[in-house]
GUFIZA-5530 format. One record per residue (C-alpha): chain; x, y, z; residue number from 1; residue in one letter. Coordinates in Angstrom, 1 decimal, padded with zeros to 4 digits, m for minus. Last residue first. Layout:
BEGIN
+-------+--------+--------+--------+-----+-----+
: chain :   east :  north :     up :   n : res :
+-------+--------+--------+--------+-----+-----+
:     A :      X :      Y :      Z : NUM :   A :
...
+-------+--------+--------+--------+-----+-----+
//
This chain:
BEGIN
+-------+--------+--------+--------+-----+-----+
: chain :   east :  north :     up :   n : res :
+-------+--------+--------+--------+-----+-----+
:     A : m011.7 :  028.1 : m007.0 : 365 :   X :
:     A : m009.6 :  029.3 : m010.1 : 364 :   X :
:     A : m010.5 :  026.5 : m012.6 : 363 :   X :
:     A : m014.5 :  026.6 : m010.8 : 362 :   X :
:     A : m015.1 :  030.5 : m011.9 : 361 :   X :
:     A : m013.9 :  029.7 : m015.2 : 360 :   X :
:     A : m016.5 :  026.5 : m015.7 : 359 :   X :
:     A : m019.5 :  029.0 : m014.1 : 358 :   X :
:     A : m018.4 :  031.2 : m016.9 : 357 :   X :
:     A : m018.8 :  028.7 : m019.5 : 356 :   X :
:     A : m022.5 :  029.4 : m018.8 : 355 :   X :
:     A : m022.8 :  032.6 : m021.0 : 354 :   X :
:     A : m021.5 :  030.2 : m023.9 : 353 :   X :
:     A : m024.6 :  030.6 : m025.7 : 352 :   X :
:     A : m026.1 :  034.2 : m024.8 : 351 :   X :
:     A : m022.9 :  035.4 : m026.0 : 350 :   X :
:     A : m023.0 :  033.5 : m029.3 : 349 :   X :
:     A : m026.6 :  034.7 : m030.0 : 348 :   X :
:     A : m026.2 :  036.8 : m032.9 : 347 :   X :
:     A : m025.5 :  034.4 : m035.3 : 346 :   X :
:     A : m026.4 :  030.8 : m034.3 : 345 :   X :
:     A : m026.4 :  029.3 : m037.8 : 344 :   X :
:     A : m022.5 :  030.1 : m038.7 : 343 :   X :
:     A : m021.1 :  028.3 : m035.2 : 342 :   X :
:     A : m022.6 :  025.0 : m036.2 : 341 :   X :
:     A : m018.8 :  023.4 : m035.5 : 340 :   X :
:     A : m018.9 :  025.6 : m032.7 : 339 :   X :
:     A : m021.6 :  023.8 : m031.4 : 338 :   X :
:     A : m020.1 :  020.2 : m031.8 : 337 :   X :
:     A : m017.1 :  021.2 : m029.9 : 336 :   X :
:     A : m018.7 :  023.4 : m026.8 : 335 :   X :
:     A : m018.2 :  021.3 : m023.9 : 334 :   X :
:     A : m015.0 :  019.6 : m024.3 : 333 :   X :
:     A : m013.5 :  022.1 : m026.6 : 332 :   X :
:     A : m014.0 :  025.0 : m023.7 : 331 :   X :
:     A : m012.7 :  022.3 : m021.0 : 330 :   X :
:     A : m010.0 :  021.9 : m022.8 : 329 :   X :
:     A : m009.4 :  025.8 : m023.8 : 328 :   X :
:     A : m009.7 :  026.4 : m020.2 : 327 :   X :
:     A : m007.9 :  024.2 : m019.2 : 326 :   X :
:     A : m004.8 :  025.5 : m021.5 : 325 :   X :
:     A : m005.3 :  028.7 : m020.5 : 324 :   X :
:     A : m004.6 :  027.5 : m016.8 : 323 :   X :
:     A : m001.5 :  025.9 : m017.8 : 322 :   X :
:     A : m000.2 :  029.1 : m019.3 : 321 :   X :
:     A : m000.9 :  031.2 : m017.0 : 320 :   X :
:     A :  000.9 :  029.2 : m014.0 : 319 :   X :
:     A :  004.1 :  029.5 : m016.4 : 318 :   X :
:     A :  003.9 :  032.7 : m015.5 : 317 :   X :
:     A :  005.2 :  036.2 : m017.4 : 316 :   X :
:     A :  003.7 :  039.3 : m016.1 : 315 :   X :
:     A :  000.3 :  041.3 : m015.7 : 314 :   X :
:     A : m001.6 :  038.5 : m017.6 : 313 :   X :
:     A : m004.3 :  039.0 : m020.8 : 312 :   X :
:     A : m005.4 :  035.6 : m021.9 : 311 :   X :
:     A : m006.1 :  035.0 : m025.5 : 310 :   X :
:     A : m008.0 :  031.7 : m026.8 : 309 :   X :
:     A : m007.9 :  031.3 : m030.8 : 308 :   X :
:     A : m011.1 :  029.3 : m032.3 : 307 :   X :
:     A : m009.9 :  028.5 : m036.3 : 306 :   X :
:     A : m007.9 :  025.2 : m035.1 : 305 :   X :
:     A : m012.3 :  023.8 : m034.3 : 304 :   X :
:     A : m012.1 :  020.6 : m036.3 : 303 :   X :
:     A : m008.7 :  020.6 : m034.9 : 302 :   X :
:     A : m007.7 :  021.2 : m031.5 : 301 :   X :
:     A : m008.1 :  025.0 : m030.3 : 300 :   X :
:     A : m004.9 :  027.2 : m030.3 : 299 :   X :
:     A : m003.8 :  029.0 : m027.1 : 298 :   X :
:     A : m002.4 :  032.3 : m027.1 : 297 :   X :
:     A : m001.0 :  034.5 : m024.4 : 296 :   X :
:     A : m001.0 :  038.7 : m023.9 : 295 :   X :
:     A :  001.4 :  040.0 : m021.6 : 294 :   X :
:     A :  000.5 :  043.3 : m020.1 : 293 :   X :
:     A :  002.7 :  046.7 : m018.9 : 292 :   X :
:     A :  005.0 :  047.1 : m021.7 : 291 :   X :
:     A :  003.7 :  044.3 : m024.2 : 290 :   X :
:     A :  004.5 :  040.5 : m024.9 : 289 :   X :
:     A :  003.1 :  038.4 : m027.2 : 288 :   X :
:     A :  002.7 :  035.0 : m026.5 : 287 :   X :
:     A :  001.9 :  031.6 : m028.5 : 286 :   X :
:     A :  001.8 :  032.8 : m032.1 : 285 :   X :
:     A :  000.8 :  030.1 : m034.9 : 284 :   X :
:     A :  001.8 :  029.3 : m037.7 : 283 :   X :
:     A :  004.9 :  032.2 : m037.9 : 282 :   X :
:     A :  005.7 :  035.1 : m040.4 : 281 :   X :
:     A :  001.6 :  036.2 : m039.8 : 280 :   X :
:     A : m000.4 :  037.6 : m042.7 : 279 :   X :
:     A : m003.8 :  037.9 : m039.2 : 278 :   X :
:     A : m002.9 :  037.5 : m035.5 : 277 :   X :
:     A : m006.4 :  038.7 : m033.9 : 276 :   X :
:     A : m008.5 :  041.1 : m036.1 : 275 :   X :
:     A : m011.9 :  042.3 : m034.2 : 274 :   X :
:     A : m012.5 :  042.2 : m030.4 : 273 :   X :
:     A : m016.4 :  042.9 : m030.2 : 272 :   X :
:     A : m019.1 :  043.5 : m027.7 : 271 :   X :
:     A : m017.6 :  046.0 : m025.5 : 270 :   X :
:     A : m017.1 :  045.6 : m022.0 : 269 :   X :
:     A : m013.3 :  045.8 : m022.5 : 268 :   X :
:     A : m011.4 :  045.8 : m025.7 : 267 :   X :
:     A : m011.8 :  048.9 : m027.6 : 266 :   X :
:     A : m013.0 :  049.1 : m031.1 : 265 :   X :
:     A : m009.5 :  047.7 : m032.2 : 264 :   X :
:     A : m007.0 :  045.0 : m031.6 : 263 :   X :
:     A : m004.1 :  044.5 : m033.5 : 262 :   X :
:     A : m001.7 :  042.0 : m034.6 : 261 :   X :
:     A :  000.5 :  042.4 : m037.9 : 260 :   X :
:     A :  002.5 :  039.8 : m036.6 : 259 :   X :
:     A :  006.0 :  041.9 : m037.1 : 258 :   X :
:     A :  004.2 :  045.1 : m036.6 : 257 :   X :
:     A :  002.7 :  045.2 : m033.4 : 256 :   X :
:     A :  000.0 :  046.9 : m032.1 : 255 :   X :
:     A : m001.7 :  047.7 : m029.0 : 254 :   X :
:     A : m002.8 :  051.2 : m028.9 : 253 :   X :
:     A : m006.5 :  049.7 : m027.0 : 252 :   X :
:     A : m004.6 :  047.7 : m024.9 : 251 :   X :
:     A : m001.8 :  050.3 : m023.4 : 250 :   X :
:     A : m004.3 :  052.9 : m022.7 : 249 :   X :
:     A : m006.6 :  050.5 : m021.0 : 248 :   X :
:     A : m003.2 :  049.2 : m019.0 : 247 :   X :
:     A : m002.8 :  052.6 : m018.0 : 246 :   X :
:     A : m006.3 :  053.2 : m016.7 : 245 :   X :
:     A : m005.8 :  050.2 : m014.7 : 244 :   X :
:     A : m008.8 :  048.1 : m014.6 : 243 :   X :
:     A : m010.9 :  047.6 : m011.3 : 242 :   X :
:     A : m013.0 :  044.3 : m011.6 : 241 :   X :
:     A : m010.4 :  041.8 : m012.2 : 240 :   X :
:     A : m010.7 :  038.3 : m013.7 : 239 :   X :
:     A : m012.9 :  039.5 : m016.3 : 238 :   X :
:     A : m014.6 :  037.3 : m018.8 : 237 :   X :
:     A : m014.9 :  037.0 : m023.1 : 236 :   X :
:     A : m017.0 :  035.0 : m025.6 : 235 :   X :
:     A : m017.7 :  034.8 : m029.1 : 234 :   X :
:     A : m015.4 :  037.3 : m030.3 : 233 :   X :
:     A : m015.7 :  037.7 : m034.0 : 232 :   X :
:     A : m012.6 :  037.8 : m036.5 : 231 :   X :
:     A : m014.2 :  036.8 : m039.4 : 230 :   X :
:     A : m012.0 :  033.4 : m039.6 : 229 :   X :
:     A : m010.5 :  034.0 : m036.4 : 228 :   X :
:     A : m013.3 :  033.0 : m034.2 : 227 :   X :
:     A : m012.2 :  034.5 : m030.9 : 226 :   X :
:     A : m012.4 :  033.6 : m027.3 : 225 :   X :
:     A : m011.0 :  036.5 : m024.7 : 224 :   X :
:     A : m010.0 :  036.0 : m021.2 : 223 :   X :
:     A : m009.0 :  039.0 : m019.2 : 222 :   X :
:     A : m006.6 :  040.2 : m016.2 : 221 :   X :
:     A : m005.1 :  037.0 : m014.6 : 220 :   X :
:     A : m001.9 :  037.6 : m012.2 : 219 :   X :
:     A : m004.0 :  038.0 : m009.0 : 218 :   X :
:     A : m004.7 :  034.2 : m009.9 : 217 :   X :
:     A : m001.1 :  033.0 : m010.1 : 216 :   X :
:     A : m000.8 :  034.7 : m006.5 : 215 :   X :
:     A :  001.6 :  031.6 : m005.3 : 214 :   X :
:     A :  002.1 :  029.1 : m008.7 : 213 :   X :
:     A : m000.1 :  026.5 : m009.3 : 212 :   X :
:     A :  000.3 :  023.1 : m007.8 : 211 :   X :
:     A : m001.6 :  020.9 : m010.8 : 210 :   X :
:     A : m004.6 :  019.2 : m009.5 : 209 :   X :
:     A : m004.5 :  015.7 : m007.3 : 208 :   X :
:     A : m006.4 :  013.7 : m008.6 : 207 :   X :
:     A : m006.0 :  011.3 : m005.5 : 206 :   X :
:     A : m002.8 :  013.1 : m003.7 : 205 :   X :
:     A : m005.0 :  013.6 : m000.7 : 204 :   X :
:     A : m007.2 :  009.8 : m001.2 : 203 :   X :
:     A : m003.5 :  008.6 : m000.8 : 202 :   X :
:     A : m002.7 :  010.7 :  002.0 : 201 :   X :
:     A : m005.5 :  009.3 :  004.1 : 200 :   X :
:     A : m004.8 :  006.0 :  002.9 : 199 :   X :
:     A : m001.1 :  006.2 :  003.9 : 198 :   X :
:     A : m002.1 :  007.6 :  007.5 : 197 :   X :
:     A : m004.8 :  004.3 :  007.8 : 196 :   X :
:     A : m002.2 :  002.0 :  006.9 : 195 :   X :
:     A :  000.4 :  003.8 :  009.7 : 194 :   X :
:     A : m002.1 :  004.0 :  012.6 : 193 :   X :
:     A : m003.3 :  000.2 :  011.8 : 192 :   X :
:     A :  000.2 : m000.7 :  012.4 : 191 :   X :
:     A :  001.0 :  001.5 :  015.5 : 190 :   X :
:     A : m001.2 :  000.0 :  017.5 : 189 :   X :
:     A : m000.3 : m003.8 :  017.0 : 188 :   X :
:     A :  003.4 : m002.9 :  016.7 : 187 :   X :
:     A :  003.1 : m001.2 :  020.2 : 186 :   X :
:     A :  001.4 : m004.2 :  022.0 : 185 :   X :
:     A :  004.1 : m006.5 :  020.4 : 184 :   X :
:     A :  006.7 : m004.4 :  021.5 : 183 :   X :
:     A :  005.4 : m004.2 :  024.9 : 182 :   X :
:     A :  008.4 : m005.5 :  027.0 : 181 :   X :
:     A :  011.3 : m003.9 :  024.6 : 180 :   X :
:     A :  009.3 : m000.7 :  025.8 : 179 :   X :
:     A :  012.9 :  001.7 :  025.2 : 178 :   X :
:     A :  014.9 : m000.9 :  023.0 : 177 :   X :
:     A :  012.7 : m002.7 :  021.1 : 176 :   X :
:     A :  009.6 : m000.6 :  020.7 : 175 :   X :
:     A :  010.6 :  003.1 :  021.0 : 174 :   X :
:     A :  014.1 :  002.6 :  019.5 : 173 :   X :
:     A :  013.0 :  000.7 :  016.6 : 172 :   X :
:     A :  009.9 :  002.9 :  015.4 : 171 :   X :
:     A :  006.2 :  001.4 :  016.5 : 170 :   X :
:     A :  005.1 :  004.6 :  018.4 : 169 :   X :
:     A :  007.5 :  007.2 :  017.5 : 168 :   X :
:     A :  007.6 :  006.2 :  013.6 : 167 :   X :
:     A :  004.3 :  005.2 :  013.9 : 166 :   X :
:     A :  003.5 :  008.8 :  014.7 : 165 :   X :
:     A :  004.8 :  009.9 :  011.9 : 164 :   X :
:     A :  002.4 :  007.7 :  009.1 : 163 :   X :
:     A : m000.4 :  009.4 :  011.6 : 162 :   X :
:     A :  001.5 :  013.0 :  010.8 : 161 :   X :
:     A :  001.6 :  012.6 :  007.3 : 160 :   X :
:     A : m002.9 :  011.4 :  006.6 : 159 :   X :
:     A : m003.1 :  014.7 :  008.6 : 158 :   X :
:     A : m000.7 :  016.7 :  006.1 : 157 :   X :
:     A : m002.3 :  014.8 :  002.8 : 156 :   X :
:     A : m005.3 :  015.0 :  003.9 : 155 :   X :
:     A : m005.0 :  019.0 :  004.5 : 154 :   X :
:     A : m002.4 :  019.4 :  001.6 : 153 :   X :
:     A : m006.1 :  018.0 : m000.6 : 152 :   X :
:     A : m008.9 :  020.9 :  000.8 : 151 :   X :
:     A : m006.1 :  023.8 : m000.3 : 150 :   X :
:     A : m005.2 :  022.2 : m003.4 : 149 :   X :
:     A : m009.0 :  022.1 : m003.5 : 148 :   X :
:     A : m009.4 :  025.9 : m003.9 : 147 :   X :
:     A : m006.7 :  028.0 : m002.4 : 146 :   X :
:     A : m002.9 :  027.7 : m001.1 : 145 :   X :
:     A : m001.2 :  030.0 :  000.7 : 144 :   X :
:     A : m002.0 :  029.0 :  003.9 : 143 :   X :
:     A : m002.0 :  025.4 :  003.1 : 142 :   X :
:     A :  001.8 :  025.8 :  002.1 : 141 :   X :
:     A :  002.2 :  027.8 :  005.3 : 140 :   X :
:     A :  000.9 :  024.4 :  007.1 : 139 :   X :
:     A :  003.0 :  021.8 :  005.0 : 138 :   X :
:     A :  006.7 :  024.3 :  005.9 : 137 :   X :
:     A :  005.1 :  024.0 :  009.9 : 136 :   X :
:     A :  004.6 :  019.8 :  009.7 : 135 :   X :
:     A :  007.9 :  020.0 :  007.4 : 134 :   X :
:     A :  009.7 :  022.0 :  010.4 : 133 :   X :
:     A :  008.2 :  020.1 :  013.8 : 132 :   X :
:     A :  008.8 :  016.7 :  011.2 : 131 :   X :
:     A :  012.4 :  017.3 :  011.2 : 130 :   X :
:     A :  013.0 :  019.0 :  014.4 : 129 :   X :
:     A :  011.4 :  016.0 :  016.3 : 128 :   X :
:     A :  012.9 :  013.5 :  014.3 : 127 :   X :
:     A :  016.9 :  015.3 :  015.5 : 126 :   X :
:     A :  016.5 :  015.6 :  018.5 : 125 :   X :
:     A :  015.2 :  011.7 :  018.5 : 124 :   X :
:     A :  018.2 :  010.7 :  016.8 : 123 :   X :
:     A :  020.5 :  012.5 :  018.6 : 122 :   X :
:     A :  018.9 :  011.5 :  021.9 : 121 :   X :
:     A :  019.1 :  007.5 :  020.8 : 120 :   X :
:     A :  022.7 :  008.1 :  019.2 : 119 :   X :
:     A :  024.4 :  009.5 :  022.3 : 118 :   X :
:     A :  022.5 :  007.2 :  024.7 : 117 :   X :
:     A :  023.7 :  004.0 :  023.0 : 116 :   X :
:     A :  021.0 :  000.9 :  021.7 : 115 :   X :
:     A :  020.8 :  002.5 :  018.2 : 114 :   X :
:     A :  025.0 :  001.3 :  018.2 : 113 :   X :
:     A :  027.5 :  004.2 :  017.5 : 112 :   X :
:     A :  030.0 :  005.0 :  015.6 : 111 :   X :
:     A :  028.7 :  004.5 :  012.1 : 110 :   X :
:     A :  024.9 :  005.2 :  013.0 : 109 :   X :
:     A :  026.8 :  008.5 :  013.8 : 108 :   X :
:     A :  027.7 :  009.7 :  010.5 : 107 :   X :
:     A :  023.8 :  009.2 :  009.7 : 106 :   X :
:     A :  023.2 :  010.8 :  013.0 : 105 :   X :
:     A :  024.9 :  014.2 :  012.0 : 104 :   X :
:     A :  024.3 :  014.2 :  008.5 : 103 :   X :
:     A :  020.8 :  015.3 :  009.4 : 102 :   X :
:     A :  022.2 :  018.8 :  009.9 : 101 :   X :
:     A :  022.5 :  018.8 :  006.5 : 100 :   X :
:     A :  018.8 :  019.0 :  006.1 :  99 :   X :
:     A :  018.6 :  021.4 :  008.5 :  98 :   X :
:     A :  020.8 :  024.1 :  007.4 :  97 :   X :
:     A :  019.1 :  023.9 :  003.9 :  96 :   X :
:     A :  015.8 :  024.5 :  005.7 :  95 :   X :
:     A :  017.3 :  027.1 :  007.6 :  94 :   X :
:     A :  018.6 :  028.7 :  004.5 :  93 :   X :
:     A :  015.0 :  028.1 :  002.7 :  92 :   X :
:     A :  013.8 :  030.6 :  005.5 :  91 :   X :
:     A :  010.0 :  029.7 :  004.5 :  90 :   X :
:     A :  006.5 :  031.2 :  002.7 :  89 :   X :
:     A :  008.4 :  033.5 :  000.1 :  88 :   X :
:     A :  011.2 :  031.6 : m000.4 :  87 :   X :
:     A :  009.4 :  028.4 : m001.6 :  86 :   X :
:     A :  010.5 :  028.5 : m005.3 :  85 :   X :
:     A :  013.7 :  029.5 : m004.5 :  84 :   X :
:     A :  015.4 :  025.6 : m003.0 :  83 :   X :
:     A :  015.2 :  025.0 :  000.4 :  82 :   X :
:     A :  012.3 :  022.7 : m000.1 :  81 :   X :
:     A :  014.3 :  019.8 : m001.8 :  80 :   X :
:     A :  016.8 :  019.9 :  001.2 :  79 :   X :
:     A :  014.3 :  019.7 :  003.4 :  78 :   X :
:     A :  012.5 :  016.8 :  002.0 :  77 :   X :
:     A :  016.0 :  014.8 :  000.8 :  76 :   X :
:     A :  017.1 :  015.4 :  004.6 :  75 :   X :
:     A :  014.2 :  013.3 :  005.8 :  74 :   X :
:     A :  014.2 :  010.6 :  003.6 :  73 :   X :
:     A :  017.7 :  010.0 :  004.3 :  72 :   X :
:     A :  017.1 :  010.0 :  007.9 :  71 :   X :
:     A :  014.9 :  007.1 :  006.9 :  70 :   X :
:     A :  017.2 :  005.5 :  004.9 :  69 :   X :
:     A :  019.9 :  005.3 :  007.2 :  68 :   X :
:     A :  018.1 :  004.7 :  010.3 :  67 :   X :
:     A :  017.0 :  001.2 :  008.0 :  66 :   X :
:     A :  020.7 :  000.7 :  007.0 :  65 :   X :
:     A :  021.4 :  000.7 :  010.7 :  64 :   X :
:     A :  019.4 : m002.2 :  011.7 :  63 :   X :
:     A :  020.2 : m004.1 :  008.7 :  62 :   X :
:     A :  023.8 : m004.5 :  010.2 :  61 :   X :
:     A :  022.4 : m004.9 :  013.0 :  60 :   X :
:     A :  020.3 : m008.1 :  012.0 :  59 :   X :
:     A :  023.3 : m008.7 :  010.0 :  58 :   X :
:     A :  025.1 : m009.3 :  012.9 :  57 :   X :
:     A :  022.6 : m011.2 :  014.9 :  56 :   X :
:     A :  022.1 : m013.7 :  011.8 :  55 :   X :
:     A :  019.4 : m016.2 :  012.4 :  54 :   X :
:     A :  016.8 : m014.7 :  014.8 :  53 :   X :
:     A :  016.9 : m011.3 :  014.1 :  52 :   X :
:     A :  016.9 : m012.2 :  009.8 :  51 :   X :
:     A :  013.1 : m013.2 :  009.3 :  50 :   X :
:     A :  010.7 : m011.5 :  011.1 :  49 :   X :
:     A :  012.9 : m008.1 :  012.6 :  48 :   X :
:     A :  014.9 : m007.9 :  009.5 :  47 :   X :
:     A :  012.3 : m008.5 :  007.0 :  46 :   X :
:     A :  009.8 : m005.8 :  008.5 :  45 :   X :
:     A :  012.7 : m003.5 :  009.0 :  44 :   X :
:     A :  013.9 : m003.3 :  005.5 :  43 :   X :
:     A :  010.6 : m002.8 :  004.2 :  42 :   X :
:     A :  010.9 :  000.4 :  006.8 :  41 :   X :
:     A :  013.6 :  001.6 :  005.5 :  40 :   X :
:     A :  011.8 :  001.1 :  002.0 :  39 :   X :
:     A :  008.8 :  003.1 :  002.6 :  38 :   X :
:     A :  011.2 :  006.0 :  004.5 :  37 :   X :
:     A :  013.2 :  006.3 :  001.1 :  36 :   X :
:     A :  010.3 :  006.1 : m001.3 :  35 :   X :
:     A :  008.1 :  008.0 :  001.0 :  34 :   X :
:     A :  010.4 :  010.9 :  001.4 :  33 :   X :
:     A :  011.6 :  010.7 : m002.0 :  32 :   X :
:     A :  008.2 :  011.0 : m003.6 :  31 :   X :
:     A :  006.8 :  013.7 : m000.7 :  30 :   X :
:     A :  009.9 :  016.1 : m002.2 :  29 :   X :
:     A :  008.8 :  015.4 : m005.4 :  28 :   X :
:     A :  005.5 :  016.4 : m004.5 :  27 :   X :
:     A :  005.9 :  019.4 : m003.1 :  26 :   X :
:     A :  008.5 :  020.2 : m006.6 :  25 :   X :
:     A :  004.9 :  020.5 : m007.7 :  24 :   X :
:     A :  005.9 :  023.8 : m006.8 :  23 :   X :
:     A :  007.6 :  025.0 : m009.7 :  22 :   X :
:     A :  005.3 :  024.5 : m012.5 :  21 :   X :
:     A :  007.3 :  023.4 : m015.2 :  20 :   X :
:     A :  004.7 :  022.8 : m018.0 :  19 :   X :
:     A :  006.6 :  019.5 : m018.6 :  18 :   X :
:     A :  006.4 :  017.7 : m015.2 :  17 :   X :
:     A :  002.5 :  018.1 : m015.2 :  16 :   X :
:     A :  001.7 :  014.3 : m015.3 :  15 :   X :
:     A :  005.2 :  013.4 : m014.4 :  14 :   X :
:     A :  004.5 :  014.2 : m010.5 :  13 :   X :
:     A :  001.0 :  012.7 : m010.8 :  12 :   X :
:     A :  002.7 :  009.7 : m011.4 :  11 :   X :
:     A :  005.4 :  009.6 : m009.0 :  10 :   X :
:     A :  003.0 :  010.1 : m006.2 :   9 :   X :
:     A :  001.3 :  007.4 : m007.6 :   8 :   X :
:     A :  004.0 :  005.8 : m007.5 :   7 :   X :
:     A :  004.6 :  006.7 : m003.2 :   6 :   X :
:     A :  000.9 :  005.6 : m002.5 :   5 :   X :
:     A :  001.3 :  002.3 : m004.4 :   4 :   X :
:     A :  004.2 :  002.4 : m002.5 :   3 :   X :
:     A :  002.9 :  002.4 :  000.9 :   2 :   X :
:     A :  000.0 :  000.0 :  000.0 :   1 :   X :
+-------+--------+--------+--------+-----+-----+
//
């Protein structure tokens, strides 16, 4: 069960490796941390049932490559979090500090048996720390967060901390050296603790959508749909309601001369956006960048190629460019065979795709 947890992990990971959205680097900091910790404790489960009774050295042997990967886990999470992308919600030089500071007790699993003082309070010094910090790094994630990324980091942080508690419940030193006596007893709650924590977290990263950037949705200024073949917008919404004169200025002057793109008879809250892209040196044009705006272009999927999708941003995100190209699935999901029809429904486009706004309004919950 743990690592059908920690691949799909993995999988979701991949899904939206290519847009490069930075904080789905969450997730591959949650990949190594299972993956390592998951196969410590494999490790464990075969030393303790089938090597403590044959082979006492290897049993200690084992022993310490299990502390080894589970510190390992630990350090690969903090170290993976100290990088830029979460600056602006953590100190990523403590985190850095701390993940090296868990070279401490992997040196000492060297000198030193689990069964010594020195290594037992290092180690347990060093757990609490560890989790204290990702438990506080998951929270201010949450914080930021909106939507059902929001509702999904809480599973995923609850469904954590009962896989942790195992740790200090059912973990080496708590069962077989400090309650030797009640190991048993401890195994048999800690188990259940840990399978329900991995389902929790599994149902968490379920679906899981992409990890947009922080304040990718303060970054959104308009959305406009246009049928390029008489240059007709057929729909159009507002992320903001308070406009910058400037940025009016800048839209309704917009022109460029390499593409030939302009936009005229204004742009917002009136009923048409005429000539998009038009004798262009490229096939298509993805972005086009102004002084104060960036505009972005998605293309639809053929039998529809002649529908063009332009979202207006305040400044360059990969965020944007994901969510325009949700929208423009979910736009070609629901609206396909109409716009194929598009010719006999003049006059009532707006009327028509009125209700995509409820689809908008439910991409940036």
């Amino acid at each position: 069960m743990g690592y059908q947890v920690f691949f799909y992990f993995i999988y979701q990971y991949i899904k939206v490796k290519n847009e490069q959205l930075e904080l789905n680097k969450t997730l591959l900091g949650y990949i190594t941390i299972f993956g390592l910790a998951l196969t410590g404790y494999m490790i464990r489960i075969i030393n303790l049932y089938f090597i403590k009774d044959i082979n006492i050295d290897l049993f200690r042997f084992l022993t310490k490559i299990t502390f080894i990967f589970l510190f390992s886990s630990l350090m690969s999470f903090l170290l993976n979090i100290s990088s830029k992308t979460f600056k602006n919600i953590i100190n990523i030089n403590l985190s850095r500090s701390l993940g090296f500071s868990i070279l401490v007790p992997i040196i000492f699993i060297y000198f030193f048996e689990p069964e010594s003082i020195i290594f037992m309070l290092t180690t347990l010094i060093i757990l609490v720390i560890s989790f204290t910090y990702i438990f506080f790094f998951h929270f201010k994630l949450i914080r930021f967060s909106t939507g059902n990324v929001k509702k999904r980091l809480y599973l995923i942080i609850f469904g954590f901390i009962l896989c942790a508690i195992q740790v200090f419940i059912g973990g080496y030193i708590p069962s077989y050296i400090l309650l030797k006596n009640y190991s048993s007893f401890l195994q048999l709650i800690a188990a259940p603790i840990f399978i329900i924590g991995l389902l929790i977290v599994f149902l968490g990263i379920y679906r899981f959508p992409a990890f947009l950037e922080f304040q990718w949705k303060e970054n959104l200024l308009e959305l406009y749909i246009v049928d390029k073949r008489n240059f007709k917008l057929i729909y159009e919404f507002y992320f903001q309601s308070k406009i910058d004169k400037n940025h009016i200025k800048q839209i309704k002057s917009l022109k460029n001369q390499k593409t030939e793109l302009f936009i005229s008879r204004g742009i917002f809250g009136i009923d048409e956006i005429i000539s998009l892209i038009t004798k262009t040196e490229k096939e298509n044009i993805e972005k086009i960048h102004q002084e104060d705006f960036i505009i972005i272009l998605e293309y639809a999927n053929e039998p529809i190629s002649f529908i063009i999708l332009c979202l207006l941003i305040k400044k360059e995100m990969n965020s944007s460019s994901y969510f325009l190209k949700m929208v423009k699935n979910n736009f070609e999901l629901l609206y396909k065979n109409i716009i194929l029809n598009i010719d006999s429904l003049e006059g009532t486009e707006s009327k028509l795709f009125q209700s995509f706004d409820k689809t908008i309004k439910e991409l940036i919950k």
